[in-house]
CHARMM internal coordinates of N, CA and C (Angstrom, degrees):
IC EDIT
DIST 1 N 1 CA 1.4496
DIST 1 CA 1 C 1.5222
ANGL 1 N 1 CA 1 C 107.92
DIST 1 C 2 N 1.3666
ANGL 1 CA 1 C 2 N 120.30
DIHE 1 N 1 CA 1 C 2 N 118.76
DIST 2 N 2 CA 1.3267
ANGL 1 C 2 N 2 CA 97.98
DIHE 1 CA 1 C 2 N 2 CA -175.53
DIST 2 CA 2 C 1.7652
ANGL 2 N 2 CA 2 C 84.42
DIHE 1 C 2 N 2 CA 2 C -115.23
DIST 2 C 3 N 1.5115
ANGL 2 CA 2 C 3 N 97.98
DIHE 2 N 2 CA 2 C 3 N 155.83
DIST 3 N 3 CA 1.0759
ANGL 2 C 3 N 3 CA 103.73
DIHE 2 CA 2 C 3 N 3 CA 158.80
DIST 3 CA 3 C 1.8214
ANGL 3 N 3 CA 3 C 129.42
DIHE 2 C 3 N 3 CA 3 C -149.98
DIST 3 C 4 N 1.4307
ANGL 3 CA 3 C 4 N 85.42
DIHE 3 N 3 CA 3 C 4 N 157.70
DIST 4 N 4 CA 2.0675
ANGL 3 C 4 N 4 CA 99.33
DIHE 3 CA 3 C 4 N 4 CA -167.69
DIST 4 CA 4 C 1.2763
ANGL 4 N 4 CA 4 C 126.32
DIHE 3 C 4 N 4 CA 4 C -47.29
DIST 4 C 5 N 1.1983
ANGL 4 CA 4 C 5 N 152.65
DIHE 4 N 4 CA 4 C 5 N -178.85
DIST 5 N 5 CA 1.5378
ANGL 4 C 5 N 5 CA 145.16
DIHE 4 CA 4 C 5 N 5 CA 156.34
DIST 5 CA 5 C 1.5355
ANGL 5 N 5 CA 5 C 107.63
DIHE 4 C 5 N 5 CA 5 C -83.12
DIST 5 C 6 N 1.4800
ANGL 5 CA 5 C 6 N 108.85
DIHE 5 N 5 CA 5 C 6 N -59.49
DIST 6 N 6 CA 0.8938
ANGL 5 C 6 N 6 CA 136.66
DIHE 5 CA 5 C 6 N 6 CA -170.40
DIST 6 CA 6 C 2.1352
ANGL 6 N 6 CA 6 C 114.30
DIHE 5 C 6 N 6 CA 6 C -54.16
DIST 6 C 7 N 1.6447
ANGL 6 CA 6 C 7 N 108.05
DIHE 6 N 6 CA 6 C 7 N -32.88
DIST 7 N 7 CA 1.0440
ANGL 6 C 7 N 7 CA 117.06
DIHE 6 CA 6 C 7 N 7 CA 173.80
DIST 7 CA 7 C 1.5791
ANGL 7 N 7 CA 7 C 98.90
DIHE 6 C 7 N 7 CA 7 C -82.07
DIST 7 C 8 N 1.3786
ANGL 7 CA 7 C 8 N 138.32
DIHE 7 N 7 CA 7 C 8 N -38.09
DIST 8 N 8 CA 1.6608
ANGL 7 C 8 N 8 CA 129.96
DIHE 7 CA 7 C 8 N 8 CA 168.03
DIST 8 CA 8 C 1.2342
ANGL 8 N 8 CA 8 C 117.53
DIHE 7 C 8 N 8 CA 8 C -59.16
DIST 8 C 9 N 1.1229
ANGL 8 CA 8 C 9 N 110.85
DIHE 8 N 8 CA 8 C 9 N -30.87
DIST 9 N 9 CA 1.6295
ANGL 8 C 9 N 9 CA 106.11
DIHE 8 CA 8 C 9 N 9 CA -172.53
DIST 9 CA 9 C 2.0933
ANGL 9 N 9 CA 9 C 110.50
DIHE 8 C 9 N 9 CA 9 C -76.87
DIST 9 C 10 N 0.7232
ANGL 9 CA 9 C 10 N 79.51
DIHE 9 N 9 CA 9 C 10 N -27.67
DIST 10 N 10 CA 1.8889
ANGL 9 C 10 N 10 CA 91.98
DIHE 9 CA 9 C 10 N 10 CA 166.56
DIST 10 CA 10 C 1.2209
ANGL 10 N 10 CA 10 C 104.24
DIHE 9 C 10 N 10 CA 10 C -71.00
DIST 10 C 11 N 1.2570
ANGL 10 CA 10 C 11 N 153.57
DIHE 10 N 10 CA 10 C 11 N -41.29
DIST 11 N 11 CA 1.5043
ANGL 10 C 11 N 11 CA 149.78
DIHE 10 CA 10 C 11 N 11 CA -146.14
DIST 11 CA 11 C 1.3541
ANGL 11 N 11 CA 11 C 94.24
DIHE 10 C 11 N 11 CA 11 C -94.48
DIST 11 C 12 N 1.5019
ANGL 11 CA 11 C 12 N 104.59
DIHE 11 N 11 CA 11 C 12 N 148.63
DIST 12 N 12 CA 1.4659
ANGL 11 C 12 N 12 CA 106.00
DIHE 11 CA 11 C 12 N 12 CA 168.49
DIST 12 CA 12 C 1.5067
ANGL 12 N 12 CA 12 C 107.08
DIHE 11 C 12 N 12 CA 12 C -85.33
DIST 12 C 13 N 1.6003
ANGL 12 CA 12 C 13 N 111.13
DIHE 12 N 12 CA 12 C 13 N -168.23
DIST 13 N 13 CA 1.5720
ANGL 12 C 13 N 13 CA 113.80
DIHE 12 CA 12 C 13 N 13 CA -171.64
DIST 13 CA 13 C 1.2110
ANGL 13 N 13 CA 13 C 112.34
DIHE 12 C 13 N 13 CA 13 C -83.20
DIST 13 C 14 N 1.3320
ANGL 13 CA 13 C 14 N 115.84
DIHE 13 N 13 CA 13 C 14 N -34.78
DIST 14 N 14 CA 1.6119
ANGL 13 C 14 N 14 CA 130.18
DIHE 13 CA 13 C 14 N 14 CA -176.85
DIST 14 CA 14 C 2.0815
ANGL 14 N 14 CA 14 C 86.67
DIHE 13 C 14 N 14 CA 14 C -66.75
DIST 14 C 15 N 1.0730
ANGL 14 CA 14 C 15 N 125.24
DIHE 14 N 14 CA 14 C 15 N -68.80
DIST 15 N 15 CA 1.3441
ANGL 14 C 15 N 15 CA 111.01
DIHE 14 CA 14 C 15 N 15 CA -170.89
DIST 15 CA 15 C 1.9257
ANGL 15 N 15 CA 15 C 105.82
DIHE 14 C 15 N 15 CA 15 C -58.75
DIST 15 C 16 N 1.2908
ANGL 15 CA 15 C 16 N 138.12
DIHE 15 N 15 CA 15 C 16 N -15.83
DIST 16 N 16 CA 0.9871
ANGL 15 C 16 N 16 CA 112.34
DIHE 15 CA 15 C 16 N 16 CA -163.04
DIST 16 CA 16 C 1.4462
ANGL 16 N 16 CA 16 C 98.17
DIHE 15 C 16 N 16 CA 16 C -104.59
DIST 16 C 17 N 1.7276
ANGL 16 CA 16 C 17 N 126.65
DIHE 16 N 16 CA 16 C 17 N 6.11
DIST 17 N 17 CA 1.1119
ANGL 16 C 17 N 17 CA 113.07
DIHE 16 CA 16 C 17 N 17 CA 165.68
DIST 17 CA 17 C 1.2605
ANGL 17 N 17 CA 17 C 116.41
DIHE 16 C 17 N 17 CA 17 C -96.72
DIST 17 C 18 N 1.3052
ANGL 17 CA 17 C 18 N 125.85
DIHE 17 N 17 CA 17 C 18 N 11.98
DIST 18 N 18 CA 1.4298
ANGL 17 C 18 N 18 CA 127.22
DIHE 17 CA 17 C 18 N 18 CA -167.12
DIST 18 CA 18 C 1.7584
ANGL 18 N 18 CA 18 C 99.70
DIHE 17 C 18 N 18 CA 18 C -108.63
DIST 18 C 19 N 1.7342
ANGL 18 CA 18 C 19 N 113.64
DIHE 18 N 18 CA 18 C 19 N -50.84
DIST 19 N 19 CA 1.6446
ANGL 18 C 19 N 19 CA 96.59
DIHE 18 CA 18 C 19 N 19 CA 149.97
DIST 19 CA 19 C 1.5370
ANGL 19 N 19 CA 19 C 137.51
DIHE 18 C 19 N 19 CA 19 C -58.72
DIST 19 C 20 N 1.4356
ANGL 19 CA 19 C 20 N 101.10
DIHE 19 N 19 CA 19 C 20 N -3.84
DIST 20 N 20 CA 1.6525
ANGL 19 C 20 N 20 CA 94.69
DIHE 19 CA 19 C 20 N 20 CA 168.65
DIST 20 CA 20 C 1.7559
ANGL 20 N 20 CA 20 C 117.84
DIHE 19 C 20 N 20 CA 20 C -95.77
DIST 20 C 21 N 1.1105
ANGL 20 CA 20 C 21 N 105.81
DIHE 20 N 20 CA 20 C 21 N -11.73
DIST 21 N 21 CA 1.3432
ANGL 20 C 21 N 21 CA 131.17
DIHE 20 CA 20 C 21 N 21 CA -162.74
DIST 21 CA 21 C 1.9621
ANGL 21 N 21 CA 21 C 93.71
DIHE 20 C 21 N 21 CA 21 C -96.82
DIST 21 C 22 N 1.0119
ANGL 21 CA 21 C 22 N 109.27
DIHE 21 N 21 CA 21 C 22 N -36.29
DIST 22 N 22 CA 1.6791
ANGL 21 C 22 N 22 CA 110.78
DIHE 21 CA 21 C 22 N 22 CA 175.17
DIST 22 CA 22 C 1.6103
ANGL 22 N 22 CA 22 C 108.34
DIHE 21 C 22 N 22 CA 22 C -75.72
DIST 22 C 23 N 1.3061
ANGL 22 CA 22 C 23 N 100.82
DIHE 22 N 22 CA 22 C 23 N -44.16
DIST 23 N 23 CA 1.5082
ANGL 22 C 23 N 23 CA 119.90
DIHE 22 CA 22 C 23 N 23 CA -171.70
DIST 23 CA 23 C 1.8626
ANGL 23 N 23 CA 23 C 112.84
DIHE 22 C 23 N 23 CA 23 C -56.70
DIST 23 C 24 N 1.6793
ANGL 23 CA 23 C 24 N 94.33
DIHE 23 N 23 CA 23 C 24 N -45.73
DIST 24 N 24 CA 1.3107
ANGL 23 C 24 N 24 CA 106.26
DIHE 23 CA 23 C 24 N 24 CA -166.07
DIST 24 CA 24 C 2.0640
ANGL 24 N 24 CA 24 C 93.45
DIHE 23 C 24 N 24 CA 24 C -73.25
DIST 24 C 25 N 1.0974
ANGL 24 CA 24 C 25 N 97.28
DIHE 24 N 24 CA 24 C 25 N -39.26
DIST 25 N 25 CA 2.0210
ANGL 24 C 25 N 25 CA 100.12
DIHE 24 CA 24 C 25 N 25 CA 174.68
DIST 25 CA 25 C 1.5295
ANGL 25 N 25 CA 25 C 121.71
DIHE 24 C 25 N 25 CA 25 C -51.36
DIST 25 C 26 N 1.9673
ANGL 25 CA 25 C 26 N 100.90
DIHE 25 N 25 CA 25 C 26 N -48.91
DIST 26 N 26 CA 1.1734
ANGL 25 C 26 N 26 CA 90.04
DIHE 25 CA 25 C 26 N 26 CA 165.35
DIST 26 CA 26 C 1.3158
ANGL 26 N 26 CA 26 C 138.61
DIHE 25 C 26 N 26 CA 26 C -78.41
DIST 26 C 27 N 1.6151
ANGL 26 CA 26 C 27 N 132.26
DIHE 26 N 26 CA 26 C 27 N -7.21
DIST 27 N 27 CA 1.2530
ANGL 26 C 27 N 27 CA 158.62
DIHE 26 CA 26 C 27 N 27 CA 125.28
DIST 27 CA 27 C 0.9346
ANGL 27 N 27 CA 27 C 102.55
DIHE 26 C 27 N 27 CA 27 C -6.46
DIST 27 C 28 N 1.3664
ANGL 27 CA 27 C 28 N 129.54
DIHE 27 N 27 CA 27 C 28 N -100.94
DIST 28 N 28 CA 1.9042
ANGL 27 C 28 N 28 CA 140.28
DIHE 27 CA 27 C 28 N 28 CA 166.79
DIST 28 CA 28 C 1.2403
ANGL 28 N 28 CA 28 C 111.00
DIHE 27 C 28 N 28 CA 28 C -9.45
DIST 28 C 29 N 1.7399
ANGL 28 CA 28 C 29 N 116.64
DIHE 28 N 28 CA 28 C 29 N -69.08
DIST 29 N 29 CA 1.3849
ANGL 28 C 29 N 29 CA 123.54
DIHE 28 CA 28 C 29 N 29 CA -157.80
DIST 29 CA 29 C 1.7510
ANGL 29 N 29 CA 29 C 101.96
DIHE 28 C 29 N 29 CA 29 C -72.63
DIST 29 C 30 N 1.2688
ANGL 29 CA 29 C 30 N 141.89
DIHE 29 N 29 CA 29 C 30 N -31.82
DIST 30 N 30 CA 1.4158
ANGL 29 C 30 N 30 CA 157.24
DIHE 29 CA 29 C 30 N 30 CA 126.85
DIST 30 CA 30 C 1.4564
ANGL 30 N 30 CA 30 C 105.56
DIHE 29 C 30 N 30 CA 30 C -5.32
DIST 30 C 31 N 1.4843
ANGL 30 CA 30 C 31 N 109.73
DIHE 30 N 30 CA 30 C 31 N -66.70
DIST 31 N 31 CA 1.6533
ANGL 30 C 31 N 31 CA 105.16
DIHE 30 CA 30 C 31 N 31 CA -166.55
DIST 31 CA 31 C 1.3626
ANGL 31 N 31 CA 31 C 97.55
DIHE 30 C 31 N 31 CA 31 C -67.36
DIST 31 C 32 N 1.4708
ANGL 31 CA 31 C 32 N 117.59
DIHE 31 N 31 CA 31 C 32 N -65.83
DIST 32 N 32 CA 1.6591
ANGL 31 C 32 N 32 CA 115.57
DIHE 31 CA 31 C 32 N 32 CA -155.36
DIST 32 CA 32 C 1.8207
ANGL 32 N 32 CA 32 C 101.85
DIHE 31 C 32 N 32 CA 32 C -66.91
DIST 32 C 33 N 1.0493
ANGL 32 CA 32 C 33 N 104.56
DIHE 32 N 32 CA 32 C 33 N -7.58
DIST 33 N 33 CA 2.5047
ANGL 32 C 33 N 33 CA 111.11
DIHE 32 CA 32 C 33 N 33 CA 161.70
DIST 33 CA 33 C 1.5172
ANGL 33 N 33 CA 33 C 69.69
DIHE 32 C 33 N 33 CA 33 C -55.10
DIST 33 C 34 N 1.1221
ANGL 33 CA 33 C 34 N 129.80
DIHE 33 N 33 CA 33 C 34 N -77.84
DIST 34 N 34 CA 1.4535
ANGL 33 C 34 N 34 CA 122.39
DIHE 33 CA 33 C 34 N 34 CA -122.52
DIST 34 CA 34 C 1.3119
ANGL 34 N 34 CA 34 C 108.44
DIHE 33 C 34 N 34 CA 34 C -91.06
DIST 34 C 35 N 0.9920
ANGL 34 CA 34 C 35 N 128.31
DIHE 34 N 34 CA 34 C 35 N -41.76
DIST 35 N 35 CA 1.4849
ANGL 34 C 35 N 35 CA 109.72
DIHE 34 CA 34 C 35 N 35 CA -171.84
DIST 35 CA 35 C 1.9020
ANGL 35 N 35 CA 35 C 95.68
DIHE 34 C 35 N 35 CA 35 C -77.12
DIST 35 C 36 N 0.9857
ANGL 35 CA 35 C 36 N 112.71
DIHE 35 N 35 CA 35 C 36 N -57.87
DIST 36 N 36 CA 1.5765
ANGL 35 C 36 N 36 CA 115.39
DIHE 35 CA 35 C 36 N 36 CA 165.27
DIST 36 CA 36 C 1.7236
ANGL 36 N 36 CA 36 C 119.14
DIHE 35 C 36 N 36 CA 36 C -4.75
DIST 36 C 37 N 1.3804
ANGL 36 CA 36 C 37 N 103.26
DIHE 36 N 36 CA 36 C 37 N -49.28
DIST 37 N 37 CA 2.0165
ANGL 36 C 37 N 37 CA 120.51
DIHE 36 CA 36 C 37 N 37 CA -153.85
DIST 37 CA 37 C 2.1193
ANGL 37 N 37 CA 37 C 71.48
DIHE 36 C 37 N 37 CA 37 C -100.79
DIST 37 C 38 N 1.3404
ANGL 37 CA 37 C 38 N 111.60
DIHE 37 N 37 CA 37 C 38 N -55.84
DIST 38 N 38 CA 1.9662
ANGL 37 C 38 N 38 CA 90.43
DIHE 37 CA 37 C 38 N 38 CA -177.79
DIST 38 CA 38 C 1.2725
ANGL 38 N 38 CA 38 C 118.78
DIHE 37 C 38 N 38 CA 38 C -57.19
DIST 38 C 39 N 1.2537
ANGL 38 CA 38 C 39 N 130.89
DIHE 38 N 38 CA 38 C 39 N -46.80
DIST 39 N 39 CA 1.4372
ANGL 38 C 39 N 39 CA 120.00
DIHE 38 CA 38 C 39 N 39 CA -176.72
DIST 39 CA 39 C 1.4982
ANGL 39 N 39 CA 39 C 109.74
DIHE 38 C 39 N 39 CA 39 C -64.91
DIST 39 C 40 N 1.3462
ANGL 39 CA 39 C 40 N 130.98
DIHE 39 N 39 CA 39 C 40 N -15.31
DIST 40 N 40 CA 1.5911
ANGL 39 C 40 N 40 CA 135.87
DIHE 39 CA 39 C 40 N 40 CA -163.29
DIST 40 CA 40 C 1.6550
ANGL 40 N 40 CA 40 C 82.99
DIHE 39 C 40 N 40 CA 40 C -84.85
DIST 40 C 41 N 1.1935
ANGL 40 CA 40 C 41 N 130.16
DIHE 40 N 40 CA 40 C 41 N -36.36
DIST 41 N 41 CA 1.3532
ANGL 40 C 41 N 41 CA 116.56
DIHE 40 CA 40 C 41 N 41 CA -160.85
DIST 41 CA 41 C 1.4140
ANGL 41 N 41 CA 41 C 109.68
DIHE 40 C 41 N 41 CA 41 C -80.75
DIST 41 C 42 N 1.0861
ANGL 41 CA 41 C 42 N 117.72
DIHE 41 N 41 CA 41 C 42 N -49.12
DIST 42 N 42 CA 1.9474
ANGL 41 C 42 N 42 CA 145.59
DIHE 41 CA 41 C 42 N 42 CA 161.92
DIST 42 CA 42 C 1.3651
ANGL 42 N 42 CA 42 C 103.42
DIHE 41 C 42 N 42 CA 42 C -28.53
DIST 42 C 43 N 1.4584
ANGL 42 CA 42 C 43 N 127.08
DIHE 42 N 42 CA 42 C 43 N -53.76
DIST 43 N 43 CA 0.9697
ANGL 42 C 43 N 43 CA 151.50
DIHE 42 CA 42 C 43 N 43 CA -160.05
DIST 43 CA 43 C 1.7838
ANGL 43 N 43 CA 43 C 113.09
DIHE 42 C 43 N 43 CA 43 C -80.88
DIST 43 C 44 N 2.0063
ANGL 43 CA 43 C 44 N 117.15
DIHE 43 N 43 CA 43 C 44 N -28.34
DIST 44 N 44 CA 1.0754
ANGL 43 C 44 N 44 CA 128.54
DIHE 43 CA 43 C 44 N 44 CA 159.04
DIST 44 CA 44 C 1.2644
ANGL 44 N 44 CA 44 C 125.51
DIHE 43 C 44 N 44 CA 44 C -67.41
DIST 44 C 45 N 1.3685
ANGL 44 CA 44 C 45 N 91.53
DIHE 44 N 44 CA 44 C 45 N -27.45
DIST 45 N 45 CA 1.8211
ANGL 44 C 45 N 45 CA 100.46
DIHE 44 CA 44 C 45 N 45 CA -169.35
DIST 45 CA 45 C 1.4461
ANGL 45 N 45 CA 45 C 113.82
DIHE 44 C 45 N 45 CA 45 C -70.92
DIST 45 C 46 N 1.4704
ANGL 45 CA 45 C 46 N 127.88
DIHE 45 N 45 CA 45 C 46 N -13.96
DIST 46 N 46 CA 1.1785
ANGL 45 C 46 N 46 CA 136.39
DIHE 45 CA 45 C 46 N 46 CA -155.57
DIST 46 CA 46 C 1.1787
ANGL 46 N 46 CA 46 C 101.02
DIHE 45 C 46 N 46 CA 46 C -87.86
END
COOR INIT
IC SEED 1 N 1 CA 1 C
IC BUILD
């Protein structure tokens, strides 16, 4: 997701904590993809 300066600076605060607050979720759900899908592979090799 990339995002603009110019599109944040328009948002109010109440909206810009709620895209950081989504952002930071999809963050989380991203890491535990990943370590999750590495140990599954580790776990074939045996």
């Amino acid at each position: 997701m990339v995002l603009k300066a110019h599109e944040l600076r328009g948002k109010s605060r109440q909206e810009l904590e709620q895209q950081l607050q989504a952002l930071k979720t999809e963050l989380q759900q991203l890491r535990v993809l990943q370590v999750s899908g590495g140990g599954a592979g580790k776990l074939g090799k045996m």
